[in-house]
C-alpha positions in Angstrom: 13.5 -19.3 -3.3 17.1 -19.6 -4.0 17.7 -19.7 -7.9 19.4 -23.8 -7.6 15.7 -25.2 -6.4 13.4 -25.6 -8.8 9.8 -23.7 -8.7 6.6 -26.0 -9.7 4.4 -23.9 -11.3 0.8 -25.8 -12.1 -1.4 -24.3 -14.6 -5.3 -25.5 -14.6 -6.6 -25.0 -18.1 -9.8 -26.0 -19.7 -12.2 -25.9 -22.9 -12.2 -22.3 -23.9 -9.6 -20.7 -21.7 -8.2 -17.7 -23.0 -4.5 -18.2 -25.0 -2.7 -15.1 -24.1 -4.1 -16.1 -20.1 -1.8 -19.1 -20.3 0.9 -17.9 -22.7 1.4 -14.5 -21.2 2.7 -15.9 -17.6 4.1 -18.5 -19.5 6.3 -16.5 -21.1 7.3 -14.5 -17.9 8.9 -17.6 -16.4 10.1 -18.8 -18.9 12.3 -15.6 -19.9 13.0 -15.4 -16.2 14.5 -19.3 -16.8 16.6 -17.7 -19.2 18.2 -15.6 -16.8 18.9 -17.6 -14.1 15.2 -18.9 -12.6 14.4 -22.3 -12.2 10.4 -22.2 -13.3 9.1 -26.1 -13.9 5.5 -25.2 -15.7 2.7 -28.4 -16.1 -0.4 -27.8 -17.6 -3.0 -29.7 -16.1 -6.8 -30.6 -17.2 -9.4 -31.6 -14.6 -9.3 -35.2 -16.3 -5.8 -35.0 -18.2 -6.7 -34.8 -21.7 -6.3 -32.0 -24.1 -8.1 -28.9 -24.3 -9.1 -26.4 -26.9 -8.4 -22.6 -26.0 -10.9 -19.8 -26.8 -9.0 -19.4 -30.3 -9.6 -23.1 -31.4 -6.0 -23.9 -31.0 -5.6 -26.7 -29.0 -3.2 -27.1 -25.9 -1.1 -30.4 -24.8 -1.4 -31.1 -21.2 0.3 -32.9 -19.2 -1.6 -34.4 -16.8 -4.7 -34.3 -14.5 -4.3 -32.9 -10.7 -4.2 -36.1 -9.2 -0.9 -36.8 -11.1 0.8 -33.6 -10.1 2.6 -33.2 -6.8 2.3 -30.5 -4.3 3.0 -27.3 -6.9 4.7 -24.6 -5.4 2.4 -22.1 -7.5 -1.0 -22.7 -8.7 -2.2 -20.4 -11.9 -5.9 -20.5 -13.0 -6.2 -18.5 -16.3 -9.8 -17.3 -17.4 -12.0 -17.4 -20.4 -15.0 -15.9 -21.8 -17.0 -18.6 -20.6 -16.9 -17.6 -17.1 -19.0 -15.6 -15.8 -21.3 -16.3 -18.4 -22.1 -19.8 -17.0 -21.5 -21.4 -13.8 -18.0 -23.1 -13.1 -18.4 -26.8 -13.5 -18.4 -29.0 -10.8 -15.0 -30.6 -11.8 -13.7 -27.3 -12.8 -14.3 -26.1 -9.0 -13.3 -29.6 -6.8 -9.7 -29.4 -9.2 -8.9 -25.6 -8.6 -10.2 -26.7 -4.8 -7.7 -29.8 -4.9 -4.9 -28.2 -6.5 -4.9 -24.9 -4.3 -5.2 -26.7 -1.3 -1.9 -28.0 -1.9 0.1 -24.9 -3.0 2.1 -22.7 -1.8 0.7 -19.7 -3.4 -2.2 -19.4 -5.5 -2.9 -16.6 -8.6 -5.5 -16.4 -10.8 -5.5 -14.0 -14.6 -8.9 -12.2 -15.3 -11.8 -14.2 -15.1 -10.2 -16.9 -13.5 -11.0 -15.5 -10.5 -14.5 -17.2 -10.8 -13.2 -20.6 -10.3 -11.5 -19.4 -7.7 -14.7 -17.6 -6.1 -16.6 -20.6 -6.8 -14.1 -23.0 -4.4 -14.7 -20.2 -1.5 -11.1 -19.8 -1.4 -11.5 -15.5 -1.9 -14.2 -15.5 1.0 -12.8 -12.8 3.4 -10.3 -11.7 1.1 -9.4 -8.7 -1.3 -9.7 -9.7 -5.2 -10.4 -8.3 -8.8 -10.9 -9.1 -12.1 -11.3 -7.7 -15.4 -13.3 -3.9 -15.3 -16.0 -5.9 -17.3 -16.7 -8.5 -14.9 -15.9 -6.7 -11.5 -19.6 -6.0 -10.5 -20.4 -9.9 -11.2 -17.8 -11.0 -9.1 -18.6 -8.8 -6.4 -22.5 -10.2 -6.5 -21.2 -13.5 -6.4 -18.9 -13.1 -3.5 -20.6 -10.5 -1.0 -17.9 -11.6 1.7 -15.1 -10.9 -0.9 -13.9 -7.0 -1.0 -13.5 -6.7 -4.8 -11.1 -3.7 -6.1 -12.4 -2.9 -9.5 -8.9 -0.8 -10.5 -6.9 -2.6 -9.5 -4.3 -4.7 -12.2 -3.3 -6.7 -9.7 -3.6 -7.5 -6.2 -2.1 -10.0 -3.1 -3.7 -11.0 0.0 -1.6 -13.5 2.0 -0.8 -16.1 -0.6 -3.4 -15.4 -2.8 -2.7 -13.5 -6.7 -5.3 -12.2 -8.9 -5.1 -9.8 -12.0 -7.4 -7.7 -13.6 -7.7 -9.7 -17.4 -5.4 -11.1 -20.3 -2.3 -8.9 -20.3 -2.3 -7.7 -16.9 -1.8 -11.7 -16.1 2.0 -11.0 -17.4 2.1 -7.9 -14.5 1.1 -10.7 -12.2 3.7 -12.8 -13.3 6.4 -10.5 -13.2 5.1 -9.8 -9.7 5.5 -13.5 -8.8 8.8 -13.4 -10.0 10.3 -10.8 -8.4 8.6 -12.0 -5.1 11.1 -15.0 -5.7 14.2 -13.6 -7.5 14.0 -9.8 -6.5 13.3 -6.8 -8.6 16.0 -6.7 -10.2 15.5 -10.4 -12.4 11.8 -9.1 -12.8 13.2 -5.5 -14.5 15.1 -7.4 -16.7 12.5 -10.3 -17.9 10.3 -7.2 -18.2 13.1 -5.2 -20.6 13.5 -8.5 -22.2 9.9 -8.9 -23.3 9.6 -5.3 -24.0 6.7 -4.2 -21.1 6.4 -2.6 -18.3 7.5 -3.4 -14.7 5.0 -1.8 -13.2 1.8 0.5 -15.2 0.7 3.2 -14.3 -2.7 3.8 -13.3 -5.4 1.2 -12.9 -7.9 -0.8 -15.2 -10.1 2.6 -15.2 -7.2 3.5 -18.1 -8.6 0.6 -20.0 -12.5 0.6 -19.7 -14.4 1.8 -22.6 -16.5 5.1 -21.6 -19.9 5.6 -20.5 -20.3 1.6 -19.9 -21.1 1.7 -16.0 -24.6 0.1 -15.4 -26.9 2.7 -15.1 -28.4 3.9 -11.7 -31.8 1.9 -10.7 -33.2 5.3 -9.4 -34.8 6.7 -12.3 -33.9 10.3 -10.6 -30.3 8.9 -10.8 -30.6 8.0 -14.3 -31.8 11.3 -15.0 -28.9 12.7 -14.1 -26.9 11.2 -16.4 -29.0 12.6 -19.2 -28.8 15.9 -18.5 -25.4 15.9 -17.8 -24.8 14.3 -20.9 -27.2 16.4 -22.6 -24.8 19.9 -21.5 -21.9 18.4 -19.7 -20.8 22.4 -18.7 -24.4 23.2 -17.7 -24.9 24.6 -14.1 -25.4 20.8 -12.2 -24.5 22.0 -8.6 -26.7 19.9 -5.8 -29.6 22.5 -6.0 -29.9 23.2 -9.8 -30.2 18.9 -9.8 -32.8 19.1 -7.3 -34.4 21.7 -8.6 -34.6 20.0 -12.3 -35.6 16.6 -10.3 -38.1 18.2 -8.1 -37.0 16.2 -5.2 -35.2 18.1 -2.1 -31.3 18.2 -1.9 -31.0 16.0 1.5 -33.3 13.8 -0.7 -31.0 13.5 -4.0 -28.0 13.1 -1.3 -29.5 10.1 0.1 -30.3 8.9 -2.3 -26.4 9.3 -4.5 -25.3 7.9 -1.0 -27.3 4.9 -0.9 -27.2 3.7 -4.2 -23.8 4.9 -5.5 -21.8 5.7 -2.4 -20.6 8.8 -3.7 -22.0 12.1 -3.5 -23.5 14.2 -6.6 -20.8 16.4 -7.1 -18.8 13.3 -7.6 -20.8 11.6 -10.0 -21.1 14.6 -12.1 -17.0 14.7 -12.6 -17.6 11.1 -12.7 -19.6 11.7 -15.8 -17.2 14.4 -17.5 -13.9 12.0 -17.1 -15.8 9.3 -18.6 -16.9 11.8 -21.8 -13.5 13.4 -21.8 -12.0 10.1 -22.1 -14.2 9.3 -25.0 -13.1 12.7 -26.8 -9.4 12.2 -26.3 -10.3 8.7 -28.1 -11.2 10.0 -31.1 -8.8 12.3 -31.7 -9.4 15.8 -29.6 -6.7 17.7 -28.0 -6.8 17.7 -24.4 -8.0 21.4 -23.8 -10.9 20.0 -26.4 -11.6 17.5 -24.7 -11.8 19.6 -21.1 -14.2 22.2 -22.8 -16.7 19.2 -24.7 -16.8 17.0 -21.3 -18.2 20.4 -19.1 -14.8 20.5 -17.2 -13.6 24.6 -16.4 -10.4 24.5 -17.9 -7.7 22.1 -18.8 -5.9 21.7 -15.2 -9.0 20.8 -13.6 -9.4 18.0 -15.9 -5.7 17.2 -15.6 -6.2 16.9 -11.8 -9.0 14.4 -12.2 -6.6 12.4 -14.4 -4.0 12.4 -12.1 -6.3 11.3 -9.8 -7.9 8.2 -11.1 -5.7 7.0 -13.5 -2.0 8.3 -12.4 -1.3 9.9 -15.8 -1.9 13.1 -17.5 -5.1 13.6 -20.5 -1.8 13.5 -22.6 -0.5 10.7 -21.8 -3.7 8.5 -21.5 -4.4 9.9 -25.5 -0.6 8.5 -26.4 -1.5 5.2 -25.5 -5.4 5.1 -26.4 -6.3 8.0 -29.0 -6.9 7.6 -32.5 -4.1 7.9 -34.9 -5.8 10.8 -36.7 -6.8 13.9 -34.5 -10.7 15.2 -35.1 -10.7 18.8 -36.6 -12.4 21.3 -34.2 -16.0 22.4 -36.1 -15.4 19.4 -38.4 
């Protein structure tokens, strides 16, 4: 898009939308205006009046999608109301309207519901916020949902993982338009980053996957807990299960897709997480979560969230650090 034609950017709010879903973007383009972009932003109701954000603050719109011409962009923030009820009817046939006649479509966190709820992510990749992933997923089998993911694009369809990460989205959509270098500097200018590293795994509170429907499975998880550097090979599991090893494979295979060696590192990043949180250095935090040494649980870091135990505690850890013995 060449920065002398303008960019029609429609936003589709509603009762209880989340602020900082509609402000966040909001404020991407409208920085990038400052610097040379030509961003045209309508909010939009399904019938045109008024609506009152998650907050209570209410938000001026402009107009209902019948009154808005073909945008170039369509944005569907969420709110906490989705999942947790099904998208109304009007909700669905506006998003369906509206998307049908844009260029591009994007959704922030749970918007991606209305957007399921249309069909329009039916064969396509998607995500959401970490909360919220396995929902979506049951309500879209044909729908590949990436649960780390802070962002992601297929074809002309946007979605971001939840409430900030809509501002990574934006900044995506920007430089999609203007180039990186516009984006870097709407990004420098709003003090955040370009690009974060690691996924939404970084932001997911510990220990908070649903557990296993296998009560074997589930057993696992308490003894691991129970002595996270206890012997928990394949056979010292099935031996404290008293099911065979093919059988607990199967079984980690069907249910989880992962094997048990997996899931028991699984459950050690998610504890060592939750030590660096309150306050334990990182070689602490190794020995505590069952891990051998520090660089093995460095690796794992590296791994799944592209930083270092370090680094994650720098940006999550509490300010005070936790005496050992204490």
């Amino acid at each position: 898009m060449s920065s002398d034609t303008h960019h029609r950017i429609a936003m589709l709010v509603y009762d209880g939308v989340k602020l900082l879903d509609v402000s966040g973007p909001a404020e991407v383009f409208a920085e990038a205006n400052r610097l040379g972009a030509d961003y045209r932003i309508t909010l939009l109701s399904t019938t045109g009046a008024d609506v009152t954000s998650s907050v209570g603050i209410r938000i001026t719109v402009d107009g209902s999608p019948d009154s808005e011409p073909a945008p170039d962009t369509l944005v569907v923030p969420g709110g906490d109301i989705y999942p947790r009820t099904p998208v109304t009817r009007d909700l669905v046939e506006a998003a369906r309207d509206l998307a049908a006649r844009s260029g591009r479509v994007a959704s922030v966190c749970s918007g991606a519901f209305v957007l399921a709820a249309t069909g329009l992510l039916d064969g396509k990749r998607a995500t959401t916020h970490w909360k919220v992933t396995g929902e979506l997923a049951a309500r879209c089998p044909k729908t590949r949902v990436e649960p780390d993911a802070i962002y992601v694009r297929d074809g002309t369809t946007y979605m971001s993982a939840g409430v900030s990460a809509g501002i990574d989205l934006a900044l995506a959509l920007v430089e999609e338009d203007h180039g990186p270098e516009l984006s870097r500097d709407v990004a420098r200018a709003l003090v955040v980053y370009l690009q974060r590293a690691g996924g939404q795994s970084q932001f997911s509170a510990p220990l908070q996957a649903p557990p296993p429907r296998s009560p074997a499975l589930r057993r696992v998880v308490d003894l691991v807990q129970a002595d996270p550097a206890g012997n928990h090979s394949l056979g010292e599991l099935a031996k404290h299960l008293n099911v065979s090893p093919r059988h607990l494979t199967r079984l980690f295979r069907e249910e989880l897709s992962t094997t048990p060696a997996r899931y028991v590192e699984s459950i050690r990043f998610d504890l060592a997480k939750a030590f660096l949180d309150q306050g334990h250095s990182a070689t602490q935090a190794a020995a505590l979560a069952g891990f051998p040494s520090y660089e093995s649980l460095r690796r794992v870091f590296a791994r799944e969230l592209s930083m270092s135990p370090t680094a994650y505690q720098r940006r999550f850890g509490t300010a005070r650090r936790a005496q050992a013995g204490a």
